[in-house]
RODRENTOR-474999 format. One line per field, with one value per residue (C-alpha): residue in three letters; x, y, z. Coordinates in pm, 1 decimal, m for minus. Each point is the difference from the previous one (the first is absolute). Layout:
residu = [ALA ...]
x = [X ...]
y = [Y ...]
z = [Z ...]
***
This chain:
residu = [UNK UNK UNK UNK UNK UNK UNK UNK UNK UNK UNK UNK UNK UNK UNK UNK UNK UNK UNK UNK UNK UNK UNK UNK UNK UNK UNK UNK UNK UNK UNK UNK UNK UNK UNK UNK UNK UNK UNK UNK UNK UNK UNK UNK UNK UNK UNK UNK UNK UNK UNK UNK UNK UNK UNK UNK UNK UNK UNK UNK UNK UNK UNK UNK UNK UNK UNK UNK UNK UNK UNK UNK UNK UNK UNK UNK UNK UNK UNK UNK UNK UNK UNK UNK UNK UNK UNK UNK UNK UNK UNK UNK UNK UNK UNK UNK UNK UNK UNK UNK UNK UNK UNK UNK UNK UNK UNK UNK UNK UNK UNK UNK UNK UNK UNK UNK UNK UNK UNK UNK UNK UNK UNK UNK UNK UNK UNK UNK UNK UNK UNK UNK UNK UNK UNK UNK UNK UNK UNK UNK UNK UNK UNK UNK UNK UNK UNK UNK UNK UNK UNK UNK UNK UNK UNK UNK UNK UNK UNK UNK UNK UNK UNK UNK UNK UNK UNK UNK UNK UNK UNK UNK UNK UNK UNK UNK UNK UNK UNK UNK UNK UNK UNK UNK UNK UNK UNK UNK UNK UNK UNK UNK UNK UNK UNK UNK UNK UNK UNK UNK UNK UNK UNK UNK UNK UNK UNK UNK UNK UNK UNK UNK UNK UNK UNK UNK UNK UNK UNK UNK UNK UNK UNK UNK UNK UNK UNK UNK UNK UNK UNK UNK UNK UNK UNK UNK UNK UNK UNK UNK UNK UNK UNK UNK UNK UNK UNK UNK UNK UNK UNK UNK UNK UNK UNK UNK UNK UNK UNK UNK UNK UNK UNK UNK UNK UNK UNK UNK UNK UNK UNK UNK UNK UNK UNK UNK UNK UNK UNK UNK UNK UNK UNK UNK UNK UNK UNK UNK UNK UNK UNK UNK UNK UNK UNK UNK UNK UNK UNK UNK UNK UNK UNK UNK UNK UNK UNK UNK UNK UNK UNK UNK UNK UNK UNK UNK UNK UNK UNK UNK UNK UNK UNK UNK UNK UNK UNK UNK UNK UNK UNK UNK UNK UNK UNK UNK UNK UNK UNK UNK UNK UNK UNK UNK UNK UNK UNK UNK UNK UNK UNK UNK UNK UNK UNK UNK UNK UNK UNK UNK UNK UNK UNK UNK UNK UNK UNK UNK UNK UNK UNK UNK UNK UNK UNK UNK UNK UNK UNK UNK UNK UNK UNK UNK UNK UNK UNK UNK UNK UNK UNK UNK UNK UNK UNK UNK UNK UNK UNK UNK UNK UNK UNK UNK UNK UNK UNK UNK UNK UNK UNK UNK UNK UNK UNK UNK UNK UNK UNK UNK UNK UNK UNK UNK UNK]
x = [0.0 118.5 163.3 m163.0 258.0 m51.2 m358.9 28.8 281.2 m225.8 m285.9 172.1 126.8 m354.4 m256.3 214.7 299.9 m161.0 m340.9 253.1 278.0 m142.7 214.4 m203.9 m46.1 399.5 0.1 m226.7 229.7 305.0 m182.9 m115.6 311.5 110.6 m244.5 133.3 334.5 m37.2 m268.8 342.3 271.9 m191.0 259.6 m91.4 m137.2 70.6 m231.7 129.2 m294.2 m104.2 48.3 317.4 312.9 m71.4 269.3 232.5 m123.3 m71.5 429.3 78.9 m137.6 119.4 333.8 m5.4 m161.1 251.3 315.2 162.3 m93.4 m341.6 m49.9 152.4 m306.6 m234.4 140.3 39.4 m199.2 m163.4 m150.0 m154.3 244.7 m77.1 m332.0 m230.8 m173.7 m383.1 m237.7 312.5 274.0 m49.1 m112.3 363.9 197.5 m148.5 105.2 352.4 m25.7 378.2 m146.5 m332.5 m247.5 m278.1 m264.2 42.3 m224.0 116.5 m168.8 277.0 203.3 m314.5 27.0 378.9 m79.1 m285.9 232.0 269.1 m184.3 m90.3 341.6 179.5 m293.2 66.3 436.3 m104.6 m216.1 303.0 261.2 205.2 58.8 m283.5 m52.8 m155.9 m74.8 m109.5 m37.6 m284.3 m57.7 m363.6 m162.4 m313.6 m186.7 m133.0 184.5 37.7 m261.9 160.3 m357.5 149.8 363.3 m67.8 m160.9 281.7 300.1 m224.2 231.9 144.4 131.1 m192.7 193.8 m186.0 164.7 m213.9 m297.8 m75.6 m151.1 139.2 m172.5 m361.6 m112.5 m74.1 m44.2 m163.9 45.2 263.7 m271.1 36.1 391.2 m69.5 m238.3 230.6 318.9 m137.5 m78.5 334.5 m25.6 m375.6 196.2 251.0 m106.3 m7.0 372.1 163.9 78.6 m123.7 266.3 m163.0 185.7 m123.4 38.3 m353.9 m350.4 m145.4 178.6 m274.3 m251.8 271.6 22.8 m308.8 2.2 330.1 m81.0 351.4 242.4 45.5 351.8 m3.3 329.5 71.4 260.7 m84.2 225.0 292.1 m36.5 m334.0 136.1 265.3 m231.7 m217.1 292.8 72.4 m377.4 38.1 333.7 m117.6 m307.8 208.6 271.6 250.6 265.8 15.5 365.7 m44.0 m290.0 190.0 317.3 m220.5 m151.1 348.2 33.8 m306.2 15.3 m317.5 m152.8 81.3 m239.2 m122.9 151.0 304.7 262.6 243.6 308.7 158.2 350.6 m241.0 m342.0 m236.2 m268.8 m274.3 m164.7 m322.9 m129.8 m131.8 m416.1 m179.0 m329.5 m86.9 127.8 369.7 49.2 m50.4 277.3 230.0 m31.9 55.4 338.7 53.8 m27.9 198.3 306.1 7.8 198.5 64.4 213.5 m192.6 m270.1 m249.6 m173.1 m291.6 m56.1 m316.3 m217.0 m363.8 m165.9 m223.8 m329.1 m140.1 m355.9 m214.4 198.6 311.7 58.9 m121.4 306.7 254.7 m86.9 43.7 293.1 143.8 m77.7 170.4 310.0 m8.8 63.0 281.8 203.2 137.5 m68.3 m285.0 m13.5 m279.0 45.9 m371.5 m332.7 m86.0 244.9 m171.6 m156.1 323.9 25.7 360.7 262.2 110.3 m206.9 72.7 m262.2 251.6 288.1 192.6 m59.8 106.3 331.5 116.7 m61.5 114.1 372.8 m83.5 m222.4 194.3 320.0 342.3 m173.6 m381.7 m166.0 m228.1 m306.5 m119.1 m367.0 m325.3 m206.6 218.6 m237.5 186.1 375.5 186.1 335.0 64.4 83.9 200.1 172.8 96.0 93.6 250.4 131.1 58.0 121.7 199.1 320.0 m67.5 234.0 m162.2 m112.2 m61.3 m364.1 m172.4 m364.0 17.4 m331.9 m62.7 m231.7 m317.1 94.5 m11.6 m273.1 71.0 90.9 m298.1 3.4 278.7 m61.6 296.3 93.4 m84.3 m307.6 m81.4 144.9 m321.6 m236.8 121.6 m30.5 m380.1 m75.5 126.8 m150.1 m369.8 m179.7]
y = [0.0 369.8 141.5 351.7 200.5 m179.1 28.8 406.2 48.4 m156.9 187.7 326.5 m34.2 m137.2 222.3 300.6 50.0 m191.6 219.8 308.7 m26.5 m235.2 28.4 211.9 256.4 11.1 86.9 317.2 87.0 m45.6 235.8 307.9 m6.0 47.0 252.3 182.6 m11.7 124.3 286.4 129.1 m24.6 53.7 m185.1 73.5 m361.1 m179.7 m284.6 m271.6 m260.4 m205.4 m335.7 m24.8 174.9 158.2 m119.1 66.0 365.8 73.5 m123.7 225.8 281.8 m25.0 m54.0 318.0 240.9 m145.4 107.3 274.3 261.8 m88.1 1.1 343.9 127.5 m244.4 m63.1 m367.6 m302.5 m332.6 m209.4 m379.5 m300.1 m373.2 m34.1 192.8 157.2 m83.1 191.7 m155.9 49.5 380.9 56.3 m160.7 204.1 283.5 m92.0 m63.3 m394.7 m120.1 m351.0 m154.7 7.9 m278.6 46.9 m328.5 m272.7 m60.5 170.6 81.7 142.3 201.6 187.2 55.5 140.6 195.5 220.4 2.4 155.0 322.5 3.3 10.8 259.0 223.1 m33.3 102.2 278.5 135.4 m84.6 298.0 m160.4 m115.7 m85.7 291.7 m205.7 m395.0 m186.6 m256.0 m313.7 m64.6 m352.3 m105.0 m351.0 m198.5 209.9 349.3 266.9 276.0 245.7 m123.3 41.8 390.5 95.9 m133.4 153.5 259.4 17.5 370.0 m192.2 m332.7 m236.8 m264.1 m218.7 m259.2 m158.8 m356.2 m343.6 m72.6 m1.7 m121.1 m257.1 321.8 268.5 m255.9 231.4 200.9 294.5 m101.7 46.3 307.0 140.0 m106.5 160.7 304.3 82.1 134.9 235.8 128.7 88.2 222.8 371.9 214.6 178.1 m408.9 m170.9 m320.7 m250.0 m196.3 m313.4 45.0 m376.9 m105.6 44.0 178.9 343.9 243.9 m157.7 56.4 338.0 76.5 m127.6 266.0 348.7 62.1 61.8 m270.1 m165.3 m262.0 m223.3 m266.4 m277.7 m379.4 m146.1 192.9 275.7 49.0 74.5 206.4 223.4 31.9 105.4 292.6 99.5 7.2 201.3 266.4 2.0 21.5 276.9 m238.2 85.9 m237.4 m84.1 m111.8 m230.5 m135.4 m62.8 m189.7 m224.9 m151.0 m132.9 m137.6 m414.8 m208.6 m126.4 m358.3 m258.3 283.0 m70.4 m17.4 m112.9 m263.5 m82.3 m275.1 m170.9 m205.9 137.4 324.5 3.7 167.3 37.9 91.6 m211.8 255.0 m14.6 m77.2 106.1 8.3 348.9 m50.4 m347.8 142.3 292.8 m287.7 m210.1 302.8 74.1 m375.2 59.6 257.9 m164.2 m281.9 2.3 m254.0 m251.1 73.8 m263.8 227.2 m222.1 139.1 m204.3 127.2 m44.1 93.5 290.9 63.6 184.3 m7.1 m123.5 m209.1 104.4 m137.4 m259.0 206.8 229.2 m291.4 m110.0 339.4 19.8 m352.3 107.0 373.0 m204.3 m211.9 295.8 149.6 m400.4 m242.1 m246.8 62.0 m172.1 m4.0 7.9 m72.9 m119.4 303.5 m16.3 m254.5 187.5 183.8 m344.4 11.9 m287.4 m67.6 48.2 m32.4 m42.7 195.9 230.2 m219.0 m258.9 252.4 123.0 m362.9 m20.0 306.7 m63.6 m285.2 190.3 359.3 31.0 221.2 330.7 m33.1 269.0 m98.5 178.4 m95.2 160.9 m34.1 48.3 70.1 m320.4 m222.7 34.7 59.9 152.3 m337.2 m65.0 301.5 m97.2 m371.7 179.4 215.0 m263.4 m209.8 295.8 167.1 m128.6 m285.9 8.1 95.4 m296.3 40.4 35.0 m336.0 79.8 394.0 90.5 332.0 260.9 212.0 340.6 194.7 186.7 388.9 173.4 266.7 349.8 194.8 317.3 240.0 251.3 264.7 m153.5 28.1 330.2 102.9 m214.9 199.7 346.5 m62.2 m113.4 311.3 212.2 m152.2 262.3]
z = [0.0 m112.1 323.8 105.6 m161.8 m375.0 95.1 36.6 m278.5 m225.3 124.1 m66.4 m381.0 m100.6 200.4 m11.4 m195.7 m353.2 17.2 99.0 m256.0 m334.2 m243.9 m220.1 312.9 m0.8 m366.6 50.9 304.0 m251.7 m243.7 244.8 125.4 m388.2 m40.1 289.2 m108.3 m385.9 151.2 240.3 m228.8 m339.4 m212.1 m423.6 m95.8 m356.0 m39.7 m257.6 m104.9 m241.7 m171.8 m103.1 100.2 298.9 229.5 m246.4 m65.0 370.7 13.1 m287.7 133.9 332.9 m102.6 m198.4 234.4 221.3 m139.9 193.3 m309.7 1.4 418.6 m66.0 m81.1 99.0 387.6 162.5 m237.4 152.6 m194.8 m8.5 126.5 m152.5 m100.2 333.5 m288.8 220.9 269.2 245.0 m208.4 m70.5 364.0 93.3 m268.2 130.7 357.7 m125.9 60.4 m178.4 m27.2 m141.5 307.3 42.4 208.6 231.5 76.3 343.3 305.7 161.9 m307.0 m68.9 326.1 m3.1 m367.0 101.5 252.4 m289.8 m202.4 197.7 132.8 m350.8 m103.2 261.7 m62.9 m363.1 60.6 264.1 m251.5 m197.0 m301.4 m152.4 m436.9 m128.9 m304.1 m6.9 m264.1 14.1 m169.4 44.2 m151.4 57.9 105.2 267.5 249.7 m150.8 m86.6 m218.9 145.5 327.2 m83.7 m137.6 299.9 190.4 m219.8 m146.8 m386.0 m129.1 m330.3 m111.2 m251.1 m198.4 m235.9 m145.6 77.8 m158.5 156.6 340.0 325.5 m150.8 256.0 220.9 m242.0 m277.7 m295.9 m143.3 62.5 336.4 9.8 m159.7 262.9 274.3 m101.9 m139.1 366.4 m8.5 m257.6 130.2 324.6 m163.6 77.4 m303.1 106.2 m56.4 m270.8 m156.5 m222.6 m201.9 m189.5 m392.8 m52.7 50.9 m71.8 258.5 m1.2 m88.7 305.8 224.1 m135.6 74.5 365.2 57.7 127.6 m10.6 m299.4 m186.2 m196.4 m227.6 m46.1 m249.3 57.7 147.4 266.3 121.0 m247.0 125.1 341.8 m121.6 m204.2 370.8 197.8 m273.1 27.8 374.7 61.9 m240.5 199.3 312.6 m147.3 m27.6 m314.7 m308.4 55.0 327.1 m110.0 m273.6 233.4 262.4 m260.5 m144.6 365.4 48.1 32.1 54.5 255.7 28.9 m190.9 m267.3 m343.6 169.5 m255.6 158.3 m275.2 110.9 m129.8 m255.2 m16.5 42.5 259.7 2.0 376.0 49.4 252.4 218.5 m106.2 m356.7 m178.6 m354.3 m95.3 197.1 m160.7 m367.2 116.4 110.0 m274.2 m223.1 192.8 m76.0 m333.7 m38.9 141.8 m228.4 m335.7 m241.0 210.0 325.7 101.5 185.3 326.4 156.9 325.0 130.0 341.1 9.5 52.5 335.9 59.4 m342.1 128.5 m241.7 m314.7 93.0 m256.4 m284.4 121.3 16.1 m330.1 m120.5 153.3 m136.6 m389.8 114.2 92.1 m320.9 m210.7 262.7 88.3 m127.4 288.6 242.7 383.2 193.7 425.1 203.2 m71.2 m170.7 m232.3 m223.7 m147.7 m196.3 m167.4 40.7 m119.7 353.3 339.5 363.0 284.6 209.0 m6.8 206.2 m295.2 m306.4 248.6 11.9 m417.1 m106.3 m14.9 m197.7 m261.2 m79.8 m207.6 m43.1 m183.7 135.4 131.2 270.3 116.5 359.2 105.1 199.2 276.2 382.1 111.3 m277.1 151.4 m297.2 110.1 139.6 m372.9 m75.2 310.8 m143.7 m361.2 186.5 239.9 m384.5 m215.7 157.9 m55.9 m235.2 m314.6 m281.6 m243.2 m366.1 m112.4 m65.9 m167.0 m47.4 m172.3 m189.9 211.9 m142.3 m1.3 289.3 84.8 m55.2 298.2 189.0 m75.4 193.0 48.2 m46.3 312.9 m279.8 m11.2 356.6 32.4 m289.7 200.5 272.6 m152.0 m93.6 356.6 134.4 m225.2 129.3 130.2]
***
């Protein structure tokens, strides 16, 4: 039998401290706290959405504004760390959290955080230094509500770069997606400024949504962010030169179309998430890093949260590859549907295979969803690459041609885009 102790222990964490501190209750502490915070210290907030690119935009333009030039005139700059890009993970950013913060399923972890939290608020709001920029990625799903998220961070400059299928087993159409991350550019007061990616078809309705001045940039993948951070600085005062200077030091964030050469083959990592509209980008970079003696492997995972049309969109994506690969591998149950000429039920499977299946010369794509696990085989391709000697081609196969690289727009360019936004009444 329970001694009296257990008895009253046990009485406390489930009649008091689990109706007191649920985890959801612990969120809305996390984000007045947040709310408090942002309403004392007033940092400028750039908000970086949509459904591809955003992490690596939200780095791009942090990594700009945060070169001593540009904090010259813009002050200190924060800005998102790993992926806290929900309700939580803004809140936290905003609180200065240096590592991802959970809200914890244990009782006693929940109190301990619940007097963290006010006690790191209240060192922030005392604090000297303070960013008086951050840059924000915001996504949104089962966990993140960009309405929520814009009342919380309330956004002087809104970025969107695409918008495309990803997300639908909560938002169900693309419509949806499009009513959920245009929150961010309806909460942009008419003195901010909205960045819009050209690259997809629903521009002119977020248009309409912005009261503020609008920009338009072309580009796909990391032109597309470098075109936003241009649009941004000029916003912000920042001088051309020092824009263009920032960018030519810019690396990616790990797991986004990171290019890995190795001492016998290319690989191409972008393991960090998949939907329709980033796998056709990869497979285009794929494409155009093949030649004539350069197999081109696409070894692809599947792609989560794409609600009852989910095959349609694999199968899509399996004739997309076709025209972009010369060999196609499917990773997950999902991935059937690509009707690719090799599949694995698990990544752990393709990792042990892959050595086995690539040659001197390939270039290797590896993508899909976080859930999937694919750096596991980057990770075996560089632990086998590495430092093997170079062998001579056995089968090399002639590529299609490359697909032709996105619009780039010139600094010129931007500096006339620029001109006309200023002279807006």
């Amino acid at each position: 039998m329970p001694s009296l102790r257990s008895r009253l222990r046990r009485f406390a964490i489930d009649r008091l401290i689990e109706p007191a501190i649920p985890r959801r209750r612990l969120e809305s502490y996390l984000v007045f706290w947040a709310k408090l915070v942002y309403r004392a210290r007033k940092p400028l907030i750039v908000s970086v959405t949509g459904s591809v690119g955003k992490s690596t935009t939200t780095a791009l333009v942090a990594h700009v504004l945060s070169s001593p030039s540009a904090m010259a005139v813009t002050g200190p700059v924060g800005s998102t760390f790993s992926n806290m890009n929900d309700d939580v993970g803004v809140s936290a950013t905003l609180l200065r959290y240096r590592d991802v913060l959970e809200l914890p399923w244990s009782y006693h972890r929940r109190v301990a955080m619940f007097a963290s939290i006010a006690w790191r608020a209240l060192g922030v709001l005392v604090l000297r230094q303070y960013p008086k920029v951050m840059v924000l990625e915001c996504g949104a799903g089962w966990t993140a509500s960009l309405e929520r998220i814009a009342t919380i961070a309330p956004p002087t400059i809104s970025v969107l770069t695409r918008i495309g299928p990803a997300h639908l087993e909560k938002f169900r159409t693309i419509e949806g997606v499009v009513r959920e991350k245009g929150a961010l550019v309806r909460a942009v007061a008419p003195s901010g400024l909205v960045v819009l990616g050209r690259e997809h078809g629903f521009v002119s309705q977020l248009e309409q949504m912005s009261r503020a001045q609008v920009v338009v940039v072309p580009g796909n993948g990391i032109e597309l962010s470098q075109n936003v951070a241009r649009a941004v600085c000029d916003y912000l005062h920042i001088p051309a030169e020092v824009c263009e200077a920032a960018l030519k030091t810019f690396e990616r964030p790990a797991g986004r179309l990171n290019r890995i050469d190795l001492f016998a083959l290319t690989v191409v990592d972008d393991t960090y998430n998949a939907n329709p509209m980033s796998m056709q980008l990869a497979l285009d970079t794929l494409a155009q890093l093949g030649g004539p003696q350069r197999r081109r492997i696409a070894v692809l995972g599947p792609m989560s949260e794409l609600g009852d049309d989910a095959s349609r969109y694999h199968a899509e994506i399996g004739k997309y590859a076709r025209d972009r690969a010369d060999v196609l591998i499917g990773v997950g149950a999902p991935s059937r549907d690509y009707a690719a000429d090799h599949w694995f039920d698990t990544s752990e499977a393709c990792a042990a295979a892959i050595e086995r299946m690539v040659q001197t010369d390939d270039v290797v794509l590896i993508k899909g969803s976080a859930s999937a696990r694919m750096p596991m085989i980057v990770d075996r391709l560089r632990g086998a690459f590495a430092t093997r000697a170079p062998e001579t081609p056995r089968h090399p196969r002639a590529c299609a041609a490359a697909t032709p690289r996105a619009d780039f727009i010139a600094p010129a360019a931007v500096r006339e885009t620029s001109r006309k936004l200023r002279a807006r009444p």
